[in-house]
C-alpha positions as a Python dict, from the first residue, in 0.01 Angstrom:
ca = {
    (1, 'X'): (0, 0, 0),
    (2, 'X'): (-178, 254, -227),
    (3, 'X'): (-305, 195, -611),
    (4, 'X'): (25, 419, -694),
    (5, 'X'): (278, 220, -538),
    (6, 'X'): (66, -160, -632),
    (7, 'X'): (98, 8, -1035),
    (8, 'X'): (444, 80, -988),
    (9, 'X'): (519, -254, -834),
    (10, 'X'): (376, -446, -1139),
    (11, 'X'): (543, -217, -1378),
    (12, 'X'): (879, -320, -1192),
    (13, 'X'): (795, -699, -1234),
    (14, 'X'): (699, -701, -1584),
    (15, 'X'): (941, -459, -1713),
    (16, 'X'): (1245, -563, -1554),
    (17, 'X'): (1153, -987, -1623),
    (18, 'X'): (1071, -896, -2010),
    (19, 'X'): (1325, -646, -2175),
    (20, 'X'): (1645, -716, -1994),
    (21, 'X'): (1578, -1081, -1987),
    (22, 'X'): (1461, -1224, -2321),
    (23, 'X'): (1447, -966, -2575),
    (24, 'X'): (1759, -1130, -2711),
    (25, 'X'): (1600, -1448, -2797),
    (26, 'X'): (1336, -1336, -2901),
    (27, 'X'): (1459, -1147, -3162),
    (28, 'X'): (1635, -1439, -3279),
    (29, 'X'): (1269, -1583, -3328),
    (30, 'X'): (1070, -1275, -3412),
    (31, 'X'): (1314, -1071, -3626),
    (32, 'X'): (1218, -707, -3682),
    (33, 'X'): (892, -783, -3596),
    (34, 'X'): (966, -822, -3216),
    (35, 'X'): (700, -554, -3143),
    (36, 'X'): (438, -800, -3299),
    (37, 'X'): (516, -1049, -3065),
    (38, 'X'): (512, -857, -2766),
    (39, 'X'): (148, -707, -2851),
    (40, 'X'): (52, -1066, -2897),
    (41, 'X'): (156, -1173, -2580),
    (42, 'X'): (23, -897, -2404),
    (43, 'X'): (-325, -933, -2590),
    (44, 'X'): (-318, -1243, -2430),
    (45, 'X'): (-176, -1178, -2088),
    (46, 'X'): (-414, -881, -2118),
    (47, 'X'): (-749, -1092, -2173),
    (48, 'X'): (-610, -1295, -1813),
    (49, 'X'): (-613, -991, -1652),
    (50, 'X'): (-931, -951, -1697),
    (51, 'X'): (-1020, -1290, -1526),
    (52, 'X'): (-768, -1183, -1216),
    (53, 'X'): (-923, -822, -1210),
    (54, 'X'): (-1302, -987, -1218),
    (55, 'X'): (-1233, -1265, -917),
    (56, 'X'): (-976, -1034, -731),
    (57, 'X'): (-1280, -806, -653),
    (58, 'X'): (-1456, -1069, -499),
    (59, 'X'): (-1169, -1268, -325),
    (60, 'X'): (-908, -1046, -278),
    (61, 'X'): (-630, -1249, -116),
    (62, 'X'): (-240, -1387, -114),
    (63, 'X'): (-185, -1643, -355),
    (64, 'X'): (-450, -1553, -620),
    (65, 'X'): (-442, -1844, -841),
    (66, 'X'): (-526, -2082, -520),
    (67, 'X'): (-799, -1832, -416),
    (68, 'X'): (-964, -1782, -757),
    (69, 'X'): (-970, -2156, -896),
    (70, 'X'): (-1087, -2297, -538),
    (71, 'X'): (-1364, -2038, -524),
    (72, 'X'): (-1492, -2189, -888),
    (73, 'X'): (-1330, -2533, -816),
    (74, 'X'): (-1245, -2663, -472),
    (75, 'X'): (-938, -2697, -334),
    (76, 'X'): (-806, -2950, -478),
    (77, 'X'): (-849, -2781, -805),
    (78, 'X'): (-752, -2438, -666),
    (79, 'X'): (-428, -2623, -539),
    (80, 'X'): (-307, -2739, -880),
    (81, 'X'): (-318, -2348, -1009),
    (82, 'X'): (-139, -2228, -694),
    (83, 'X'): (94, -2522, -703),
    (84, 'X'): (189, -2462, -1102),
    (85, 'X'): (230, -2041, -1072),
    (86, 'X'): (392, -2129, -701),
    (87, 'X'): (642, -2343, -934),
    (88, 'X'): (697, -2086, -1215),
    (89, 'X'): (782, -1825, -975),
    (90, 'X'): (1056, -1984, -859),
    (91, 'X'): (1138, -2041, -1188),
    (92, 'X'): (1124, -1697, -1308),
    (93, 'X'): (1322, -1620, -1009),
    (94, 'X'): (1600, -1789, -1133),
    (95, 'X'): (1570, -1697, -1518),
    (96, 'X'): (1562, -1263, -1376),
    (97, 'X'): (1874, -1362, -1185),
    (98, 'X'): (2062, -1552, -1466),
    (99, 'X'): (2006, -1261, -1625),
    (100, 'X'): (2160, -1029, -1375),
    (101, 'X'): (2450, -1252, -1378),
    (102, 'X'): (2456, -1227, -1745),
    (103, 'X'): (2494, -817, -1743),
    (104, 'X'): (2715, -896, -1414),
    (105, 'X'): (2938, -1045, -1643),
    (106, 'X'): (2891, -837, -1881),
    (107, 'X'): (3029, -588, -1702),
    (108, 'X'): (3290, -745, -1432),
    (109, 'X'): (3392, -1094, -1598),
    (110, 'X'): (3198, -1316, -1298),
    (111, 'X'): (3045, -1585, -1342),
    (112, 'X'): (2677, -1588, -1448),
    (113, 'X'): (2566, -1805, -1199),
    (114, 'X'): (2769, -1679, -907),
    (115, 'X'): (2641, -1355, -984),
    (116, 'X'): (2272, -1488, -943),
    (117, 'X'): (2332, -1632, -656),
    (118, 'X'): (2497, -1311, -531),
    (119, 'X'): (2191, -1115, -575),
    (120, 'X'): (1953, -1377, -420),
    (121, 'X'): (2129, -1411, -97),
    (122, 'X'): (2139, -979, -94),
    (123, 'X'): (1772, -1021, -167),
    (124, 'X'): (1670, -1244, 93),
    (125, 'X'): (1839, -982, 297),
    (126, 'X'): (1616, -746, 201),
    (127, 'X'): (1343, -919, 212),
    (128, 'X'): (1373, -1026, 554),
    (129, 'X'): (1333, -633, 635),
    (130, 'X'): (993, -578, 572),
    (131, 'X'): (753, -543, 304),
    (132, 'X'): (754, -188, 304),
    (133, 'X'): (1131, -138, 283),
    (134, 'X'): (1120, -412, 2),
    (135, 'X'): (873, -205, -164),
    (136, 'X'): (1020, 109, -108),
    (137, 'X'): (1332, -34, -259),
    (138, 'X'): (1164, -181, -554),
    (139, 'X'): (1001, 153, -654),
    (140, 'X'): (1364, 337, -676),
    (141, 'X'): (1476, 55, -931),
    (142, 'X'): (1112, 62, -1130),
    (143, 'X'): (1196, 431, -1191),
    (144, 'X'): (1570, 362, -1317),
    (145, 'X'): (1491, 77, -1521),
    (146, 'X'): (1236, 294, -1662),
    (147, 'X'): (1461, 549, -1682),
    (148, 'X'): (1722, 295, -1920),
    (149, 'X'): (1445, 167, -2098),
    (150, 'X'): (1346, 542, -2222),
    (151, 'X'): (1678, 609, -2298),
    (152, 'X'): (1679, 298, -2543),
    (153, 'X'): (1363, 427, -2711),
    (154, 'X'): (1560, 745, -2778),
    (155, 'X'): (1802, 640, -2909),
    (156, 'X'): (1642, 399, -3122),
    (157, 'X'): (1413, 620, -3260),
    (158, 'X'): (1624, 780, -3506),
    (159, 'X'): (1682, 448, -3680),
    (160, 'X'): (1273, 399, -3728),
    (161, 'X'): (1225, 319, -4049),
    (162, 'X'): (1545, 197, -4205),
    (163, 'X'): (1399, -128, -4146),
    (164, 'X'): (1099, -320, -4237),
    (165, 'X'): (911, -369, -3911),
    (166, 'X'): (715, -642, -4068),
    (167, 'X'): (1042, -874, -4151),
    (168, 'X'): (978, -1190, -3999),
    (169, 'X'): (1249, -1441, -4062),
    (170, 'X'): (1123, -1786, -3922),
    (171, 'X'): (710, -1716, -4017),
    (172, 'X'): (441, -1735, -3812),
    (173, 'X'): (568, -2025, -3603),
    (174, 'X'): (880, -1748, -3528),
    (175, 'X'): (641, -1505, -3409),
    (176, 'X'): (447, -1742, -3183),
    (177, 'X'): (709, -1877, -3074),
    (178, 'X'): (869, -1556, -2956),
    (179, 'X'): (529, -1469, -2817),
    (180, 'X'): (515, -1762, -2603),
    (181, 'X'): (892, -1706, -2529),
    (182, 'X'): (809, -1328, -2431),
    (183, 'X'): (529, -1444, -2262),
    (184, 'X'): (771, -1429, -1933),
    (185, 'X'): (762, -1061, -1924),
    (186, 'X'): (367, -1014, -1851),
    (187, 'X'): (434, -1247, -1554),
    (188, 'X'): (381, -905, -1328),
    (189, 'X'): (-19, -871, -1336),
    (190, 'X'): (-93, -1151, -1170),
    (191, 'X'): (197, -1110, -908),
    (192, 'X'): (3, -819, -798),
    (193, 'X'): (-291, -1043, -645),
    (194, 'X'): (-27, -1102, -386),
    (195, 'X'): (-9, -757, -246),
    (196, 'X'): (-401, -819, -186),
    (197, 'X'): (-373, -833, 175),
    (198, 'X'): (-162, -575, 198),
    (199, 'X'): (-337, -329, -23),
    (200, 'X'): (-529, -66, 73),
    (201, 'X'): (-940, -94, -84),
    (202, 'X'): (-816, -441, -284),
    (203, 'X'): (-1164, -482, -440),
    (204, 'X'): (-1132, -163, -561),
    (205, 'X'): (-769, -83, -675),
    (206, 'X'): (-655, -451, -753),
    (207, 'X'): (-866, -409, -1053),
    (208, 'X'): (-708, -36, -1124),
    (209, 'X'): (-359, -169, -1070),
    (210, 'X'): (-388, -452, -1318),
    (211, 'X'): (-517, -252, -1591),
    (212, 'X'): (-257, -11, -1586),
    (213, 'X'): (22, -215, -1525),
    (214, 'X'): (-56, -392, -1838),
    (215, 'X'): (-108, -72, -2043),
    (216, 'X'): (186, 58, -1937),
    (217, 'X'): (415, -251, -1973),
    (218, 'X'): (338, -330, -2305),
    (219, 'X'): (311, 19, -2451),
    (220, 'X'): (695, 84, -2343),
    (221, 'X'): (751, -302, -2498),
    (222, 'X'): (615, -252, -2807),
    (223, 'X'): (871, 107, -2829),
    (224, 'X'): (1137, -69, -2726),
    (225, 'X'): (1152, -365, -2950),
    (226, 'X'): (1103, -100, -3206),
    (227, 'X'): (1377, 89, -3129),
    (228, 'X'): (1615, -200, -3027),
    (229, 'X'): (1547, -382, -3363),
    (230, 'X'): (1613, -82, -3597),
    (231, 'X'): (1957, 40, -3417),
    (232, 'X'): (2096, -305, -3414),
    (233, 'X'): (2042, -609, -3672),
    (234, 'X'): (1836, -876, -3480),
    (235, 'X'): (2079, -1134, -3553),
    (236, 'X'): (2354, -973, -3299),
    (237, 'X'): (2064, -887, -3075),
    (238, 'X'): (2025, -1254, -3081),
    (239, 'X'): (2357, -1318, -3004),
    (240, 'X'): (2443, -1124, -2700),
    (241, 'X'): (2423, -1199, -2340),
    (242, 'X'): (2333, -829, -2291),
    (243, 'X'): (2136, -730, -2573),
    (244, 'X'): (2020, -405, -2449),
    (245, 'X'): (2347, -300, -2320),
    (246, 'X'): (2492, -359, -2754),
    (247, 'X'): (2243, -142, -2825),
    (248, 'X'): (2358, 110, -2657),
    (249, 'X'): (2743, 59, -2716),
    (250, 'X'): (2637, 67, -3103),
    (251, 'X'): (2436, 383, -3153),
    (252, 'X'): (2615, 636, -2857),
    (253, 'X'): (2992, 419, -2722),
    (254, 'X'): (3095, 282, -2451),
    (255, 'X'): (3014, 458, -2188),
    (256, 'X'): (2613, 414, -2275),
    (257, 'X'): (2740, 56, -2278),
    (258, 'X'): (2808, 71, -1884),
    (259, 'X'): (2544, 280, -1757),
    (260, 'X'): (2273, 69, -1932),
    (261, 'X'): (2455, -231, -1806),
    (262, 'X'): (2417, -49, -1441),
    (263, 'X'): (2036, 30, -1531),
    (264, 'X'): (1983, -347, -1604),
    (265, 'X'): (2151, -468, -1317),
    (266, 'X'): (1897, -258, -1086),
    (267, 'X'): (1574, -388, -1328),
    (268, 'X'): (1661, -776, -1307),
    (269, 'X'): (1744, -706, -942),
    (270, 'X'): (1422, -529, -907),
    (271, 'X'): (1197, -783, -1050),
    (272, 'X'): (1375, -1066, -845),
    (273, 'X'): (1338, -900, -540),
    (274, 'X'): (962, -826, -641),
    (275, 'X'): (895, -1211, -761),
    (276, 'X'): (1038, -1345, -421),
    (277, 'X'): (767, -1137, -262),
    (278, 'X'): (510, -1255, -440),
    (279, 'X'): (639, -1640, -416),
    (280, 'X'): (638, -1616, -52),
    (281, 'X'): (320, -1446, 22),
    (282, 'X'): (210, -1762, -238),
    (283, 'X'): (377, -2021, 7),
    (284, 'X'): (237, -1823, 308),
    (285, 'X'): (-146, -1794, 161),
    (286, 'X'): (-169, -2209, 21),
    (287, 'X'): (-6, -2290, 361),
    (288, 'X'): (-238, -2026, 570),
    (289, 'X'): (-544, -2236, 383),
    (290, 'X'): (-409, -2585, 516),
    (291, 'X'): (-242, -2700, 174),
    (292, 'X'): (111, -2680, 296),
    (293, 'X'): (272, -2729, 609),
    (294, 'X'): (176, -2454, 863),
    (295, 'X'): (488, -2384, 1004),
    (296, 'X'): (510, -2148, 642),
    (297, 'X'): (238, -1945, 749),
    (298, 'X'): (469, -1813, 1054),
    (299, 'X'): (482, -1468, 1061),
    (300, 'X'): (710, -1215, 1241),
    (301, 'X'): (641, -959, 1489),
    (302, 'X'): (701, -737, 1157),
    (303, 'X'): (430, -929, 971),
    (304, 'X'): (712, -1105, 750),
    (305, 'X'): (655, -1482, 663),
    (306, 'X'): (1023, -1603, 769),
    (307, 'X'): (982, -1968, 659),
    (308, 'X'): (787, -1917, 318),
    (309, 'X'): (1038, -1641, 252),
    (310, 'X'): (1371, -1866, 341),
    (311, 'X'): (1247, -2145, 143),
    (312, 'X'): (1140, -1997, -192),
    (313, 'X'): (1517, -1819, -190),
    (314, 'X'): (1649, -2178, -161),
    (315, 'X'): (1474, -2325, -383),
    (316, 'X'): (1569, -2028, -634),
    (317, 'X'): (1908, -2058, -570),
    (318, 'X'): (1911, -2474, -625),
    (319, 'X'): (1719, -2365, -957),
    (320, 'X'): (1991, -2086, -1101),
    (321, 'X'): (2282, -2386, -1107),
    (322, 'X'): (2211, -2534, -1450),
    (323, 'X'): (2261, -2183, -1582),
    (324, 'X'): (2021, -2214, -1883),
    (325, 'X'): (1822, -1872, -1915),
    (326, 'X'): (1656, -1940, -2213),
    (327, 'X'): (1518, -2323, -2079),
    (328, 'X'): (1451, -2153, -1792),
    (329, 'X'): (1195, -1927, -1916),
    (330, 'X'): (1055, -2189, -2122),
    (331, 'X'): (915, -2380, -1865),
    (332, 'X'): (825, -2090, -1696),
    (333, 'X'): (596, -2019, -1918),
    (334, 'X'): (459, -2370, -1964),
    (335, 'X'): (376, -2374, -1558),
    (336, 'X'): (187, -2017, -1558),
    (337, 'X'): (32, -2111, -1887),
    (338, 'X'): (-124, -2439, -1752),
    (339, 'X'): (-191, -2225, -1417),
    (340, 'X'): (-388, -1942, -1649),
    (341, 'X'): (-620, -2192, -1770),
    (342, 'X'): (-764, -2287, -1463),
    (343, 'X'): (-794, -1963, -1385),
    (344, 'X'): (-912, -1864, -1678),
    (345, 'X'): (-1225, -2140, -1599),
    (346, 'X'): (-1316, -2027, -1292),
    (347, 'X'): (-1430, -1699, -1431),
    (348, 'X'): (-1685, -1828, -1653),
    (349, 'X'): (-1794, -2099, -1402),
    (350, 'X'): (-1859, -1835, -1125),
    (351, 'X'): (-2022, -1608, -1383),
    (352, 'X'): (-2282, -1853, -1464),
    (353, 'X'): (-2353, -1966, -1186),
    (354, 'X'): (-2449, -1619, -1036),
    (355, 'X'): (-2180, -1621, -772),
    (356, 'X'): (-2044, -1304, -965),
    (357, 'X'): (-2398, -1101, -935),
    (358, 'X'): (-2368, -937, -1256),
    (359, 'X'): (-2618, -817, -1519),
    (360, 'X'): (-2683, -1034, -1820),
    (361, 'X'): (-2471, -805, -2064),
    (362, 'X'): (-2149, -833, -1812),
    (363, 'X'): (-2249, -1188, -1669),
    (364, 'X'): (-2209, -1247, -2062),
    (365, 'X'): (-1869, -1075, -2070),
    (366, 'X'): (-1732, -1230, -1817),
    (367, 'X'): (-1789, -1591, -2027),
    (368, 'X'): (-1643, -1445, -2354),
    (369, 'X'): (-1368, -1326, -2268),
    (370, 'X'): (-1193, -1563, -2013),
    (371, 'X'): (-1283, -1863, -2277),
    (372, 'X'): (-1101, -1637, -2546),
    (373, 'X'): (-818, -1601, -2296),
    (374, 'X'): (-800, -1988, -2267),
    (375, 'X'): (-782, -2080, -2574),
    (376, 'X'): (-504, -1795, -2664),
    (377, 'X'): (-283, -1944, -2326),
    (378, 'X'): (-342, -2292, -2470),
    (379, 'X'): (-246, -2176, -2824),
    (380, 'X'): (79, -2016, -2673),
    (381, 'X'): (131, -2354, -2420),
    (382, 'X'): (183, -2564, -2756),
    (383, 'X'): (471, -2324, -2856),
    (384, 'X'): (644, -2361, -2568),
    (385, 'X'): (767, -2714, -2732),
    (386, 'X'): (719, -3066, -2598),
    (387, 'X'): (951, -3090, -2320),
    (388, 'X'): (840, -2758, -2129),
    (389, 'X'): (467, -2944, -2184),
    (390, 'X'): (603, -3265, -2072),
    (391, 'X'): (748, -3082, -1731),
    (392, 'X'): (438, -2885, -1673),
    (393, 'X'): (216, -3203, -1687),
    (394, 'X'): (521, -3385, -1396),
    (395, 'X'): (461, -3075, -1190),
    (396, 'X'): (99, -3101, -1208),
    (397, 'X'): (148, -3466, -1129),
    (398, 'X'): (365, -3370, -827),
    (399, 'X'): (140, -3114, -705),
    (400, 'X'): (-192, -3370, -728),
    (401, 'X'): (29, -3619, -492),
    (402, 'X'): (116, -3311, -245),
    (403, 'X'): (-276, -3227, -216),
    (404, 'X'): (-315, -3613, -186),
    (405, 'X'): (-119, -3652, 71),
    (406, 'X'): (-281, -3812, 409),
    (407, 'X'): (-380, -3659, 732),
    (408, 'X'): (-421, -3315, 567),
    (409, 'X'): (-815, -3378, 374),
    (410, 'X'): (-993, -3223, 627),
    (411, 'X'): (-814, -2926, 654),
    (412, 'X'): (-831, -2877, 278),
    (413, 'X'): (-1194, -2913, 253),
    (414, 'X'): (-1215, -2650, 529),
    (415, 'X'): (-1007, -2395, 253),
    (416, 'X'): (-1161, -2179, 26),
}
């Protein structure tokens, strides 16, 4: 895959997980000032790209967070942040597809959970195509969610300035707290470390990819919430299991109502299908490097990791039951918060101790700004409220005993 098609992937992961999904809650939290917490959280999620763009270039491989914390770490250590963003895959998984089921509902009346487990079993399907089909696919549904997503901002932009943008109803803790809700939606740019291996140039256009993925992302956030916010009081945005789709019915009728509802359907089935990717090619690099059973590092005579991609759909599917989007994405982000610290380390670690070969001035850099990053992840972790902490810490826990687990050592020290 090229730098176009990596950029457009990551767009199609972070647009499609962040908008349809959340931006309902969220406002609930963040009032009119939505946009505020979206720049937030991408500030943030943009100061870990910088740690994923840094290390990509010198290990550019499946299952980043494994790969970039052993390399500063060890395994065992490199484990724990595969293990965690491994975990919050599958949970965003199944948080994208509650969505779908949501709009699916929206629009037919069917359950929201049958619907997401509709769309994983099509997408496991898919998936078991090939990675270029999958990718192929995924591009067509980043251009139409893009597509709806522009059409909101048009709409929307009319209304600009009938409301204060500044009106935050809950404070400060609102704001963060929608931030670290909306964190979700910038779980794209470090997705794309999984294409490594089947990028072309990685050291060079893993970098590119991640930098304007984010730019991109969070500029057509920051419009959005803008627009969505002044056509529609953030109270009933709050309030509706298809927030984007009210918009729409609002400002033009009813039959805006359906083809947004059509457009959203194709974004949370787009950034499913593109988080399954990723979560296998996670599965298949951790198991490749001896930390999981080998059996998921099986690969098809199409280059297709059967196993890893079978059992992360499973495991999504057992995860969609309780049918709670909003918990859901709650301890989402308290697993790939956890997982960004450690990343977040390794930077600084493997910038001072010269494994990075930099010049003072960047060796400097890449210190500064990965600590900054850390403490802004661990600032947003607290927000994320005690029990999505608590289950973040079991998961570590869980994941410690996995890598602890006898007869495997040896292999593990081998890794990395």
């Amino acid at each position: 895959m090229g730098l176009s098609q990596v950029t457009l992937a990551g767009i199609g992961v972070i647009l499609g997980a962040g908008v349809y999904a959340l931006i309902g809650p969220a406002a609930g939290l963040a009032g009119n000032a939505l946009w505020l917490a979206f720049l937030f959280a991408g500030f943030v999620a943009g100061l870990t790209a910088y740690s994923y763009a840094r290390i990509g270039s010198l290990r550019p491989k499946d299952s980043p967070e494994f790969q970039y914390t052993a390399l500063a770490f060890g395994p065992r250590v490199g484990f724990l942040a595969g293990w965690l963003m491994l975990v919050a895959d599958l949970l965003a998984v199944a948080t994208v597809a509650l969505a779908f089921g949501a709009y699916l509902g929206h629009l037919t009346g069917i359950p929201v959970v049958g619907g997401a487990l509709a769309l994983l079993i099509a997408t496991g399907v898919v998936l078991l195509i090939g990675i270029g089909e999958s990718v192929a696919l995924a591009i067509v549904l980043t251009i139409a969610e893009a597509v709806g997503l522009l059409f909101v901002i048009a709409i929307g932009l009319p209304a600009w300035g009938r409301v204060n943008p500044l009106e935050i109803p809950h404070g400060a803790a609102g704001l963060t707290g929608a931030a670290a809700l909306i964190f979700f939606a910038y779980l794209g740019f470090d997705e794309l470390g999984n294409f490594a291996e089947e990028m072309r140039d990685p050291a060079r256009n893993l970098p590119r990819a991640l930098f304007l993925s984010m730019v991109g992302a969070t500029a057509i956030y920051v419009l959005v919430a803008l627009s969505v916010t002044a056509a529609v009081d953030w109270r009933d945005l709050s309030a509706s299991p298809a927030p984007l789709a009210l918009v729409a019915r609002q400002v033009v009728g009813t039959s805006a109502d359906l083809g947004l509802t059509v457009v959203a359907l194709a974004a949370t089935g787009n950034t499913v299908l593109l988080l399954l990717v990723a979560a296998s090619r996670s599965v298949y690099g951790m198991a490749g490097a001896g930390m999981l059973p080998s059996r998921l590092a099986a690969v098809s005579r199409r280059g297709i990791p059967l196993a890893a991609t079978g059992l992360v759909t499973v495991i999504a599917g057992v995860l969609v039951l309780p049918g709670d989007l909003a918990r859901a994405a709650t301890l989402t982000d308290a697993a790939v918060l956890s997982s960004f610290m450690l990343v977040n380390l390794s930077l600084p670690w493997l910038a001072w101790s010269g494994t990075t070969r930099t010049g003072r001035a960047r060796r400097m850099l890449d210190v500064a700004v990965p600590l900054l990053a850390f403490l802004m992840c661990g600032w947003l972790l607290l927000h994320t409220g005690g029990t999505s902490i608590a289950a973040a810490a079991g998961l570590a826990a869980v994941g410690y005993a996995l890598h602890a687990r006898p007869g495997t050592g040896q292999s593990r020290r081998g890794a990395g």
